[in-house]
C-alpha positions, 0 to 999 in steps of 0.5 A: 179382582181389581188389581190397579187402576190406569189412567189415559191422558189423551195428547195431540203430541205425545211425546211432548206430553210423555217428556213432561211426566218423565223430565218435569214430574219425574214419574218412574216408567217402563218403556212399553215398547219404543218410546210408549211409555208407562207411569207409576202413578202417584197413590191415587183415590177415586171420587164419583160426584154428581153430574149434570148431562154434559159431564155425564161419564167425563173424568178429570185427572188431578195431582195431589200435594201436601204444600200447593204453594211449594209445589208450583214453586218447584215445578215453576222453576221447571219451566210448568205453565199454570192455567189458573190461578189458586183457588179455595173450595171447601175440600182444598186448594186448588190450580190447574197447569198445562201439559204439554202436548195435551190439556190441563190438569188439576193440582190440589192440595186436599184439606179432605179426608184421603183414601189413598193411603187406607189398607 
């Protein structure tokens, strides 16, 4: 059956992109075969929310944390552009960052129930 689950990030310059999940998040990889590189994702869950057509089959990637404010602290002290400022939504805090080489993606904090971690 389903044995894992694998994420594309889609970069106009990949290597940038791949820099900053090794160097800057500190991802394990194995190099697939020169330089492509692939990551151990952090646990991960998946959530299907409603849709409007515009945003019919779009996927969004976020990272999860336990302290949304220690967490940008650590990675702005690396140098990681944050797009979007803190904000509160009834399942979390939430901001955005830069990758890269490729586009935003989320960084929240969940206040929710998480899925990650149930056996």
């Amino acid at each position: 059956m389903i044995t894992g689950a694998h994420t594309i990030v889609h970069a106009t310059d990949a290597e940038a992109a791949r820099a900053f999940f090794r160097d800057v998040l500190g991802l394990p990889y194995v190099d697939a075969n020169d330089g492509w590189l692939i990551f151990k994702s952090p646990p991960a869950e998946l959530a299907v929310h409603p849709a409007g057509p515009a945003d019919n089959g779009r996927a969004e990637l976020y990272l999860m944390c336990d302290d949304l404010d220690a967490t940008m602290a650590e990675l702005g002290a690396k140098g990681v552009e944050f797009t979007s400022g803190v904000s509160e939504a009834r399942w979390g805090l939430i901001t955005h960052l830069q990758v890269p080489g490729a586009g935003e993606i989320g960084l929240y904090e969940p206040r929710h129930p998480i899925a990650y971690d149930l056996t």
